[in-house]
C-alpha positions as a Markdown table, in Angstrom:
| # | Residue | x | y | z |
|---|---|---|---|---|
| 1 | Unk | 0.0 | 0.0 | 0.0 |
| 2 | Unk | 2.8 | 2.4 | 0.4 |
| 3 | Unk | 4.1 | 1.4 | -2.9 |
| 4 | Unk | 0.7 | 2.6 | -4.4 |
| 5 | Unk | 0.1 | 5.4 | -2.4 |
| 6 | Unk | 3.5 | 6.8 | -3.4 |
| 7 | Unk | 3.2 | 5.9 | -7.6 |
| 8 | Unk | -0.2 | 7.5 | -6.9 |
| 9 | Unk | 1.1 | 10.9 | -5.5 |
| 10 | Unk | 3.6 | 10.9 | -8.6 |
| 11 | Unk | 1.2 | 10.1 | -11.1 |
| 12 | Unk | -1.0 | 13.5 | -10.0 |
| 13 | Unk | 2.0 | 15.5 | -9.8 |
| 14 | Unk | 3.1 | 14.7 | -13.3 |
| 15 | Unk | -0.2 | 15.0 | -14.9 |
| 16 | Unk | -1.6 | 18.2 | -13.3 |
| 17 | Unk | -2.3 | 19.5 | -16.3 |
| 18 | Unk | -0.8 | 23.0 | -15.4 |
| 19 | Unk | 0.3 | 23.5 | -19.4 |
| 20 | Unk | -2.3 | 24.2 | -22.0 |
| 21 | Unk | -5.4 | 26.8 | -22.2 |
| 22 | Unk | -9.2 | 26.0 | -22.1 |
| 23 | Unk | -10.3 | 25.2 | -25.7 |
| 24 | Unk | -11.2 | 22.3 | -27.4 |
| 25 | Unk | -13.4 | 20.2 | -25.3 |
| 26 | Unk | -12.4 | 16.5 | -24.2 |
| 27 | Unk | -13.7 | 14.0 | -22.0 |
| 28 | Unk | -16.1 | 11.0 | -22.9 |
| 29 | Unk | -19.4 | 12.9 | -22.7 |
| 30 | Unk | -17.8 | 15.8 | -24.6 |
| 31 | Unk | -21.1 | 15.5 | -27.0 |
| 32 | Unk | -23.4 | 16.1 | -24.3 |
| 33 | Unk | -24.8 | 19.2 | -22.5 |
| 34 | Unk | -25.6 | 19.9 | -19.3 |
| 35 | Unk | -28.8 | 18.3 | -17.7 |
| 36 | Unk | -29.3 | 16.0 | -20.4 |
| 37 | Unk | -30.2 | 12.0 | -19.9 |
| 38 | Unk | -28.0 | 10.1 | -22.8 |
| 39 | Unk | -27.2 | 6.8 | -23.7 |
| 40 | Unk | -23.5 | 6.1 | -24.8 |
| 41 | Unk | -23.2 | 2.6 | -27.2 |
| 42 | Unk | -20.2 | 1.1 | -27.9 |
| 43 | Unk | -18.9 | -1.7 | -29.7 |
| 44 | Unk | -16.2 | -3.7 | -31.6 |
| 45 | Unk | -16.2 | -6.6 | -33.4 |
| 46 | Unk | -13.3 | -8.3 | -34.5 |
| 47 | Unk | -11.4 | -10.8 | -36.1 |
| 48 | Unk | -7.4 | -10.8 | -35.2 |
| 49 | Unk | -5.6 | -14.2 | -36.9 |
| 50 | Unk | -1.9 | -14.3 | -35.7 |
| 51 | Unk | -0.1 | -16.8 | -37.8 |
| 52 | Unk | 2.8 | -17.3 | -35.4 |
| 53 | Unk | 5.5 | -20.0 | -36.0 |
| 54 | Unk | 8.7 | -19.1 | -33.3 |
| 55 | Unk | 9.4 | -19.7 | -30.2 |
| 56 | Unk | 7.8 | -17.3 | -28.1 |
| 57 | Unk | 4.1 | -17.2 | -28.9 |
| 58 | Unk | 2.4 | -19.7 | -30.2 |
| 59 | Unk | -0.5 | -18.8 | -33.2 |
| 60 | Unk | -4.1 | -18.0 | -32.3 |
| 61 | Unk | -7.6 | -16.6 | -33.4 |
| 62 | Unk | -9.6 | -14.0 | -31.5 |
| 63 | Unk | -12.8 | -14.1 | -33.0 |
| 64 | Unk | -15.8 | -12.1 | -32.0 |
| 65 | Unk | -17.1 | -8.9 | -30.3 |
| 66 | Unk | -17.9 | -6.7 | -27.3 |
| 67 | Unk | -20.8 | -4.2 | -26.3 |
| 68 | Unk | -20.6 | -1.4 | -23.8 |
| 69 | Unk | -23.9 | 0.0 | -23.0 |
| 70 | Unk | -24.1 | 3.0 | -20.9 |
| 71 | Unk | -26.4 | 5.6 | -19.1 |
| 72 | Unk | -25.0 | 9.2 | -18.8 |
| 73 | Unk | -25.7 | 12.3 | -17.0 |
| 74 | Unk | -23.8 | 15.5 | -16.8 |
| 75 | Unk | -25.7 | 17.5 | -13.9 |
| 76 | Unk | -22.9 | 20.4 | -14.1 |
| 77 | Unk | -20.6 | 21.7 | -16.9 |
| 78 | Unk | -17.3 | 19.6 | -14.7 |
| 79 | Unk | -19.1 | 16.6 | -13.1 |
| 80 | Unk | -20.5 | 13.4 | -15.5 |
| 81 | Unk | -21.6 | 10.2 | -14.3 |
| 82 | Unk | -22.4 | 7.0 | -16.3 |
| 83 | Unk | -23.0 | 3.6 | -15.6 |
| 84 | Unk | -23.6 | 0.3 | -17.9 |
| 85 | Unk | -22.3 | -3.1 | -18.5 |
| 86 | Unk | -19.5 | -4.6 | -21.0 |
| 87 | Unk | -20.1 | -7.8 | -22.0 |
| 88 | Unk | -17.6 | -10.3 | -24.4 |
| 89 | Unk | -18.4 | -12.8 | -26.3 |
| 90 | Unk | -16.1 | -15.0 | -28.7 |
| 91 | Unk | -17.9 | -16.6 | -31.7 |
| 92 | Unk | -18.2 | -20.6 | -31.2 |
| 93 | Unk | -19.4 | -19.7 | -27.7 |
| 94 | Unk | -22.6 | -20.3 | -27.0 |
| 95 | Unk | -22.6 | -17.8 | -23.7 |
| 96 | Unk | -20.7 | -14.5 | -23.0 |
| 97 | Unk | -17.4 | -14.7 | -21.8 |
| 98 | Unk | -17.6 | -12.2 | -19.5 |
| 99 | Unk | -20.2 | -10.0 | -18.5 |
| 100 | Unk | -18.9 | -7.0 | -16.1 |
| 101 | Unk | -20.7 | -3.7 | -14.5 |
| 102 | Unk | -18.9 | -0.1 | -15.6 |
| 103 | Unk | -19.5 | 2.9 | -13.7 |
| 104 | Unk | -17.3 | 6.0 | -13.8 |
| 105 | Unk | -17.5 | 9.6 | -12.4 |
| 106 | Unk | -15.3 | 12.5 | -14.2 |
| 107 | Unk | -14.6 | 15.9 | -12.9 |
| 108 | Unk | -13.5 | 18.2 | -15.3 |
| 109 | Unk | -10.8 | 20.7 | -14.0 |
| 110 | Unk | -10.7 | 22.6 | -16.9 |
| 111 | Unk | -12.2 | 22.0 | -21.0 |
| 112 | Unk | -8.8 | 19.9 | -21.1 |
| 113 | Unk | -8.1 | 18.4 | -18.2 |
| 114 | Unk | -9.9 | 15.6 | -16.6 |
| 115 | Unk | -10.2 | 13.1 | -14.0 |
| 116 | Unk | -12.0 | 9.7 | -13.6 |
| 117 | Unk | -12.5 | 7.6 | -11.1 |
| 118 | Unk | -14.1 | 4.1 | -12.0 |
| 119 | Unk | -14.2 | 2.3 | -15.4 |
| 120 | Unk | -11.7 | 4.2 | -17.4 |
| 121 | Unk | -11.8 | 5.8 | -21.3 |
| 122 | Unk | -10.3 | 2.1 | -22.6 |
| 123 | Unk | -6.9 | 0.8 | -23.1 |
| 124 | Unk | -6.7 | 2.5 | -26.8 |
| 125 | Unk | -7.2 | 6.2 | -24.9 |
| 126 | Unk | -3.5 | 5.6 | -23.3 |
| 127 | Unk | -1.8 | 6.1 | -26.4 |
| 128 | Unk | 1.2 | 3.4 | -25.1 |
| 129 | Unk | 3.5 | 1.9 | -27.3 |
| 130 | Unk | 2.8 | -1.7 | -28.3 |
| 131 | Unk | 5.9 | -3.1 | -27.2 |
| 132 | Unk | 5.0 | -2.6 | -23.4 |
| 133 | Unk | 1.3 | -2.1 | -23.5 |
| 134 | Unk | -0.3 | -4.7 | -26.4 |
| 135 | Unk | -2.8 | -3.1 | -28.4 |
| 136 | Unk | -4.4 | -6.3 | -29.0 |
| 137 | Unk | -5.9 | -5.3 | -24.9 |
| 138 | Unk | -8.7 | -3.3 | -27.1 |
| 139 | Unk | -10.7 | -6.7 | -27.6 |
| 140 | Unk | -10.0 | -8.8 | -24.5 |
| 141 | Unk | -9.1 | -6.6 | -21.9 |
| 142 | Unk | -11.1 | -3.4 | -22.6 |
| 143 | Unk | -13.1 | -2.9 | -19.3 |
| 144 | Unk | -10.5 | -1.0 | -16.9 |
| 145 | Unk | -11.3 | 0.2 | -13.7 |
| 146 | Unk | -9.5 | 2.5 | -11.6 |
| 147 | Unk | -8.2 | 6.1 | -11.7 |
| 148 | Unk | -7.1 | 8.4 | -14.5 |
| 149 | Unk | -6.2 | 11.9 | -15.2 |
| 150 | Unk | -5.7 | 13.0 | -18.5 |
| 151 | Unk | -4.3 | 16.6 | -20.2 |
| 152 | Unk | -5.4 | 17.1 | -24.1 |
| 153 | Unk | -3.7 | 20.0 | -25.6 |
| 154 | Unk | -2.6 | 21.7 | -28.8 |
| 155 | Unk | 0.8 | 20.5 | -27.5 |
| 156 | Unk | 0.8 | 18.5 | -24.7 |
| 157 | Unk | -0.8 | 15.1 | -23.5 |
| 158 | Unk | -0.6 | 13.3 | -20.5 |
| 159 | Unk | -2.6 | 10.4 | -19.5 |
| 160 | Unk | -1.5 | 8.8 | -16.1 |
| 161 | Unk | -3.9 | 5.8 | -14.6 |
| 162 | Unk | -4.3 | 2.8 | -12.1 |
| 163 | Unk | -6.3 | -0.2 | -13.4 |
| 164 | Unk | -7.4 | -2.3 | -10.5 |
| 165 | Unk | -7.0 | -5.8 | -12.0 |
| 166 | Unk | -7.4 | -8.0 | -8.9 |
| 167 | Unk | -8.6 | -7.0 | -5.7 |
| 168 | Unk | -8.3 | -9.3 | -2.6 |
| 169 | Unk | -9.6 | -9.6 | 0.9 |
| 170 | Unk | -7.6 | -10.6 | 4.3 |
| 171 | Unk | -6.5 | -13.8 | 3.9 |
| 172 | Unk | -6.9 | -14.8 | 0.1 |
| 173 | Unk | -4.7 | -17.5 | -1.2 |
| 174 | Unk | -4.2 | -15.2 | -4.5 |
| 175 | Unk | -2.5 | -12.0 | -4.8 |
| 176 | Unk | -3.5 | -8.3 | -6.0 |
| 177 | Unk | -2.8 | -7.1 | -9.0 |
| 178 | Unk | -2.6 | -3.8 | -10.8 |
| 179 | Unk | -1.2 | -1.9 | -13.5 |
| 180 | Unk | -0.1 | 2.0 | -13.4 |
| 181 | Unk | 1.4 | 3.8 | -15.9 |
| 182 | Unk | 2.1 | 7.6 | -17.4 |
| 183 | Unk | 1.7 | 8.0 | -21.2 |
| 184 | Unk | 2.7 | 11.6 | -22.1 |
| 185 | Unk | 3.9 | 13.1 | -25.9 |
| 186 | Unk | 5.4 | 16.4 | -26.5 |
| 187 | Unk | 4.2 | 17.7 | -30.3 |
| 188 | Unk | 5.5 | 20.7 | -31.7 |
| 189 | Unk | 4.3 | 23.5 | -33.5 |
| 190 | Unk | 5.0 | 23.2 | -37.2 |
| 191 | Unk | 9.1 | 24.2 | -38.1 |
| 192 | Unk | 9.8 | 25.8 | -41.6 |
| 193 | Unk | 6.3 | 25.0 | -41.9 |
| 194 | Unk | 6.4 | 21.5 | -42.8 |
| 195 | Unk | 7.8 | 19.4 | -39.7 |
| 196 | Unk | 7.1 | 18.3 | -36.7 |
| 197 | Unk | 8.6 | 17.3 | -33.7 |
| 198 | Unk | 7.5 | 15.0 | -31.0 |
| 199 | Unk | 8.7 | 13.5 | -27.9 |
| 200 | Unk | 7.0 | 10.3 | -26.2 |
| 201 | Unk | 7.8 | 10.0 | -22.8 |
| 202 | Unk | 6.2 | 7.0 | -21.4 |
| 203 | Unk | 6.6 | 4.5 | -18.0 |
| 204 | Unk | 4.7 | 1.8 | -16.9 |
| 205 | Unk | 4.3 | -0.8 | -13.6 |
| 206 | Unk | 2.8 | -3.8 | -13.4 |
| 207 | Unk | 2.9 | -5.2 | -9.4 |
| 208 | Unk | 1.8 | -8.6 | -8.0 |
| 209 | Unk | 1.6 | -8.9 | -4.3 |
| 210 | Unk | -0.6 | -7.7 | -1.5 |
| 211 | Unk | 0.4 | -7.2 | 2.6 |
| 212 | Unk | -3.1 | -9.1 | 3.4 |
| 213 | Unk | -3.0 | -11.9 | 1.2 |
| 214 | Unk | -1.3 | -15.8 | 2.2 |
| 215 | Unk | -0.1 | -16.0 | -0.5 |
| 216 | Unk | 3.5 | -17.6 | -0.2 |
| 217 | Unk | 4.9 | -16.8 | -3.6 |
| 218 | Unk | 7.1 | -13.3 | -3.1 |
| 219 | Unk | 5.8 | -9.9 | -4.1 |
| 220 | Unk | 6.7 | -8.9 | -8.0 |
| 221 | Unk | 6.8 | -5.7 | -9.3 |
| 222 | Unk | 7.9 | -5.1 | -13.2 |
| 223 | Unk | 8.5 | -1.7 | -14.8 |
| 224 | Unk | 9.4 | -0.3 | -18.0 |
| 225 | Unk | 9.9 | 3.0 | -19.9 |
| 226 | Unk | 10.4 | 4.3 | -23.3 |
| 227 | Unk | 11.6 | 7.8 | -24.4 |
| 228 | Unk | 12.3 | 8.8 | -28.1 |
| 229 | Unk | 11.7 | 11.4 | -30.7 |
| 230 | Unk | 9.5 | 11.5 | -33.8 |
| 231 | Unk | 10.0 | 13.8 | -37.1 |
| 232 | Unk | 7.1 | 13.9 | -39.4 |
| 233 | Unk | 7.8 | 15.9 | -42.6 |
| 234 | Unk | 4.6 | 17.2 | -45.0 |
| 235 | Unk | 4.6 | 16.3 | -48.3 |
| 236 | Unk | 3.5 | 19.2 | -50.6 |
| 237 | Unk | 1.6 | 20.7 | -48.0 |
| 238 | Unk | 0.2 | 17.3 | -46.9 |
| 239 | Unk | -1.5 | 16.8 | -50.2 |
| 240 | Unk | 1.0 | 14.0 | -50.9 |
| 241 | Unk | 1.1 | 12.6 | -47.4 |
| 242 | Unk | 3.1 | 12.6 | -44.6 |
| 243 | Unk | 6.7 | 10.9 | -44.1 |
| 244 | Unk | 9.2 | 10.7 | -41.1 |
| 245 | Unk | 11.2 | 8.6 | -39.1 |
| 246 | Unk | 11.1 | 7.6 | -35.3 |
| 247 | Unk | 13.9 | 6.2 | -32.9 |
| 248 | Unk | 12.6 | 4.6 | -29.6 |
| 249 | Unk | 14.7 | 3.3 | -26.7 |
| 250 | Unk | 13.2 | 0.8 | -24.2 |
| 251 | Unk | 13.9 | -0.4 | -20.2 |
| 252 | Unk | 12.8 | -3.2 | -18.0 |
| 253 | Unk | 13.7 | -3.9 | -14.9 |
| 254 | Unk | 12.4 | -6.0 | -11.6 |
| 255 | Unk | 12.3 | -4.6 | -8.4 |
| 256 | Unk | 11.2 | -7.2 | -6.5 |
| 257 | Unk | 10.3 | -11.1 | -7.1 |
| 258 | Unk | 12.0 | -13.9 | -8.6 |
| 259 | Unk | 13.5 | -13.7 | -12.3 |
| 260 | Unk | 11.4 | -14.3 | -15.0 |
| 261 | Unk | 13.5 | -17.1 | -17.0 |
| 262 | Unk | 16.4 | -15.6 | -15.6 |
| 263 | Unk | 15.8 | -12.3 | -16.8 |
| 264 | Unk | 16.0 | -9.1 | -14.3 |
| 265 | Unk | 16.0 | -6.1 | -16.4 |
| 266 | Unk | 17.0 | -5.4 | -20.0 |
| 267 | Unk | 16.3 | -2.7 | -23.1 |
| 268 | Unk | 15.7 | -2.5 | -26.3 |
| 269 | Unk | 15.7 | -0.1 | -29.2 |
| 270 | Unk | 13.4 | 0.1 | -32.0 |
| 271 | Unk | 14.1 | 2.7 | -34.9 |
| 272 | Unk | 10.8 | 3.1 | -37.6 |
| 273 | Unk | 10.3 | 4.5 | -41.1 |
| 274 | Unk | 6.5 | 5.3 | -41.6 |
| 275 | Unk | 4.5 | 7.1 | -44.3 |
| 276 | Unk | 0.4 | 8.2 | -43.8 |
| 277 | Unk | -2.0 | 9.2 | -46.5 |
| 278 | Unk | -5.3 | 10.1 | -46.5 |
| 279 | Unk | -6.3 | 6.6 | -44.3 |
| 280 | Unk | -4.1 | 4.4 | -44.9 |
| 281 | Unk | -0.7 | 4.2 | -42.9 |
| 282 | Unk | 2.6 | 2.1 | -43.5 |
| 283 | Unk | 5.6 | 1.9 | -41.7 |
| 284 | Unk | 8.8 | -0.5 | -41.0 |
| 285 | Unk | 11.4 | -0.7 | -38.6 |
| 286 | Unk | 13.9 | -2.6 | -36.6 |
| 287 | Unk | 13.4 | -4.1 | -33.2 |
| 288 | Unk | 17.0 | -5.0 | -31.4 |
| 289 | Unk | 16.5 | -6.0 | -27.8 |
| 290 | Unk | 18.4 | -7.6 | -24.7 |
| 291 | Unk | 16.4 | -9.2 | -22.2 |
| 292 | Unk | 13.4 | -7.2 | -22.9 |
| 293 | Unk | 10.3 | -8.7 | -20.8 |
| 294 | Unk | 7.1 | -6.0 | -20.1 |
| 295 | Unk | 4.0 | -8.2 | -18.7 |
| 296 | Unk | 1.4 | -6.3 | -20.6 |
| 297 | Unk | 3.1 | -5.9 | -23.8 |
| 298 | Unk | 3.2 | -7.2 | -27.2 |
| 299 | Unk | 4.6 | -11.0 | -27.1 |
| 300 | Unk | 6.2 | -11.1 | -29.8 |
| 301 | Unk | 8.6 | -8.4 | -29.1 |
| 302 | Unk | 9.7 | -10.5 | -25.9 |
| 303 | Unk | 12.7 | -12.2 | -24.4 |
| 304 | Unk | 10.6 | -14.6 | -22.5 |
| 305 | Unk | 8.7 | -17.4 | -24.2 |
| 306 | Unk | 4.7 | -17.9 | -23.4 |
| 307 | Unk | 4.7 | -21.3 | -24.8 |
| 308 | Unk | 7.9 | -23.2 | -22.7 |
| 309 | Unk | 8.1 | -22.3 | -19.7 |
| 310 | Unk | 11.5 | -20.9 | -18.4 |
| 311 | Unk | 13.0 | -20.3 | -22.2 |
| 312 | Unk | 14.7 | -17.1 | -23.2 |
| 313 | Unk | 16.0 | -16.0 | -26.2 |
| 314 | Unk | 18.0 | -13.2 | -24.7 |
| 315 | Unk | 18.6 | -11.4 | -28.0 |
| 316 | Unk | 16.1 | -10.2 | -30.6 |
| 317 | Unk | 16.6 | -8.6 | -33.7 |
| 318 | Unk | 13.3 | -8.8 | -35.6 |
| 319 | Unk | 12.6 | -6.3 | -38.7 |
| 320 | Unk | 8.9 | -5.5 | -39.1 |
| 321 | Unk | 6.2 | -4.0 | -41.2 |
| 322 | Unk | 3.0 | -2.7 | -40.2 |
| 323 | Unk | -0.2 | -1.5 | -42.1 |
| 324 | Unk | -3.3 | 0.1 | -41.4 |
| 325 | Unk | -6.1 | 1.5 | -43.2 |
| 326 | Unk | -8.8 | 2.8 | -41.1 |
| 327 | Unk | -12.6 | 3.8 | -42.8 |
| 328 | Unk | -14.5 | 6.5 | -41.5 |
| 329 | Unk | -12.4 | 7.5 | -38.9 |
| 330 | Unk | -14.5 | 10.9 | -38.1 |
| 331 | Unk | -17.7 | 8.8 | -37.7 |
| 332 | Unk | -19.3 | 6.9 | -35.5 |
| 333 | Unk | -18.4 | 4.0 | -37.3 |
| 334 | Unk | -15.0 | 3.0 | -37.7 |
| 335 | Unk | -13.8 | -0.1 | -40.2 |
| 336 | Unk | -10.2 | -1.1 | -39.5 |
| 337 | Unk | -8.0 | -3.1 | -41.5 |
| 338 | Unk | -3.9 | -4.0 | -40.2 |
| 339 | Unk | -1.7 | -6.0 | -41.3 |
| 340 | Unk | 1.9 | -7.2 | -39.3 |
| 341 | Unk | 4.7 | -8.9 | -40.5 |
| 342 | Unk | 7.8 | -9.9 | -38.4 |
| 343 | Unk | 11.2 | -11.4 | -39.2 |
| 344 | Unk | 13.6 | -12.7 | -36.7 |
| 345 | Unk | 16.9 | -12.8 | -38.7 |
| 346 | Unk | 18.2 | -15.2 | -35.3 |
| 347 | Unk | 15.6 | -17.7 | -35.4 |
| 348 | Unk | 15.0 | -17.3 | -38.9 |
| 349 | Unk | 11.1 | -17.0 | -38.1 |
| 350 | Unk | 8.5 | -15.4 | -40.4 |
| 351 | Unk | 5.6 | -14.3 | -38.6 |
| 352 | Unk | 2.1 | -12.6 | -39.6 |
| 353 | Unk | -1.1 | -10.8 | -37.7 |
| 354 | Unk | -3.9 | -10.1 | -39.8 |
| 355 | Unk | -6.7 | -7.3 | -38.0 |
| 356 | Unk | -9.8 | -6.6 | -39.1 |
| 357 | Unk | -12.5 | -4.7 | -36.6 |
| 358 | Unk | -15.5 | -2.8 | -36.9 |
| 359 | Unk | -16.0 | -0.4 | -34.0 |
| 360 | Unk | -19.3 | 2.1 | -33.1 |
| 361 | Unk | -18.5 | 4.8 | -30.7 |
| 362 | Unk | -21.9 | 6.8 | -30.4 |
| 363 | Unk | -23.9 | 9.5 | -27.8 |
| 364 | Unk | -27.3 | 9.3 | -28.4 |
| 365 | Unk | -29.8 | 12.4 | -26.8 |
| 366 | Unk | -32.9 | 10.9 | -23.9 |
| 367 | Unk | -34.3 | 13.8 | -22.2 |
| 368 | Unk | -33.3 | 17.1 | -20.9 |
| 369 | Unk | -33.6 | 17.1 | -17.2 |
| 370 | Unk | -33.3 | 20.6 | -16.6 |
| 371 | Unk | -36.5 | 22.7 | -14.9 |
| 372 | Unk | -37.9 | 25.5 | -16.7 |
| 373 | Unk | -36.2 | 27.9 | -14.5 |
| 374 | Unk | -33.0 | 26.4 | -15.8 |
| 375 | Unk | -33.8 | 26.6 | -19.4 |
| 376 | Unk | -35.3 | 30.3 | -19.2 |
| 377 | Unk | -31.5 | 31.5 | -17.8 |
């Protein structure tokens, strides 16, 4: 407890969102007005097929969808409160795999700066790299509950959270489990007007343990960080696109537990070349790591296998491709299309991730609740 108490403290301080100026609204309910009754749907279904042949990660097939109903009320311009359920079902399943109650309250500090206690925005909203934070968490693990505060501005954002995965009473044979973490990008204003510069920042704990439990295995806490730049360059005034290049270095490291296959702490580096027009996006790069382990990341960019237990392959050098071409992405409705490719020139290992979702995102009017008194003003 005073391991969360202090990452909480630090997670506030760095995300007061001090910077920026009142402007463009954000927020989940940033569609409604005040005193109105609305109804908030959302959904995704997907197909993800990873065709996975090496040593780490075996190959699987996430088929199927989720729905997030919710209720939501804004009584006053900075206070919002909505409740619902998620529910998950995978196709070839005759019942839901799991069915979960959501409830959140925001308060609004200012038009840009937020914070929520309850069922967070969604694992997407973090904006975390997929190395350390996999993005494939948007169809299995998308109900988060805990706290968040989030900064949105022209030039800053900051998104720091808990997600409460496991909570336990006095005496439970199993221990608690939660993840924290700081996401937070720097983006320039436009220099020689047509590049940009930005500068991720982002750290991330994931801790196992819990003073009240009996559980006899020790306490583990893992952590890791990235930091990098990003140079995006317009292409005839963005009519012909976007290109640029980004360098990312990466750091693990245990603080407390036994090894995981032997492996303590480690880094990695991951340098891309990308290119976005219109909606479509491309980009490839090359992943070089030691010893690089982050529980809630992206498998395949591990040093610890999933499949055999206790194997390592302590160095990875894996060059990768990765499209996307996303449909409607102003609307409600959002058709997404990606495609991965990964080749480890050790293990000589071709591997492949095909994505396909359709997601609906929408805030949809009840009633006005306000008196007439109210309206008149």
């Amino acid at each position: 407890m005073k391991y969360l108490t202090t990452w909480l403290v630090i997670l506030l301080l760095v995300s007061s969102g001090t910077y920026g100026n009142p402007g463009e609204e954000t927020g989940k309910e940033k569609d409604n007005q005040n005193g109105e009754l609305s109804l908030r749907l959302r959904s995704v279904s997907f197909i993800e097929d990873n065709e996975f042949f090496n040593p780490i990660i075996e190959g699987y097939t996430l088929l199927g969808f989720f729905v997030q109903p919710e209720i939501v009320y804004i009584p006053d311009s900075r206070f919002s409160i909505s409740g619902g359920v998620n529910a998950l079902k995978y196709s070839g399943l005759n019942n839901f795999t799991q069915v979960r109650p959501v409830f959140s309250t925001t308060l609004k500090f200012t038009e840009k700066t937020s914070l929520t206690l309850g069922t967070l925005a969604g694992p997407d909203k973090h904006r975390m790299f997929d190395q350390h934070f996999y993005s494939e968490r948007l169809y299995n693990q998308y109900v988060e509950d805990g706290i968040e505060l989030t900064h949105s501005g022209d030039h800053f954002f900051s998104d720091a959270w808990i997600s409460w995965e496991h909570f336990i009473f006095k005496g439970d044979s199993t221990r608690e489990q939660f993840t924290s973490g700081e996401s937070f990008r720097y983006t320039s204003s436009p220099i020689a007007g047509c590049m940009t510069v930005e500068v991720p920042l982002q750290f991330q704990a994931k801790h196992f343990g819990g003073q009240i439990s009996d559980y006899s295995a020790k306490m583990q806490s893992f952590f890791s960080a990235t930091g990098g730049v990003r140079l995006t360059f317009d292409i005839n005034g963005k009519k012909g696109g976007q290109a640029g290049i980004e360098y990312l270095q990466f750091a693990n490291w245990m603080r407390s537990g036994d090894s995981i296959a032997g492996i303590n702490h480690g880094h990695a580096s991951q340098i891309n070349v990308f290119y976005n027009y219109s909606i479509a996006r491309i980009e490839a790069g090359y992943w070089n790591a030691h010893d690089f382990f982050a529980p809630n990341g992206n498998p395949m960019y591990s040093s610890v296998s999933t499949r055999t237990p206790d194997l390592a392959l302590h160095n990875r050098k894996i060059l990768t491709t990765h499209g996307v071409v996303r449909f409607f992405p102003a609307a409600p409705v959002e058709f997404f299309l990606g495609v991965d490719l990964y080749y480890d020139t050790d293990t000589k290992k071709f591997d492949q991730a095909y994505t396909l979702h359709l997601s609906f995102d929408k805030l949809i009017h009840i009633v006005s609740l306000k008196n007439d008194r109210e309206q008149s003003q």
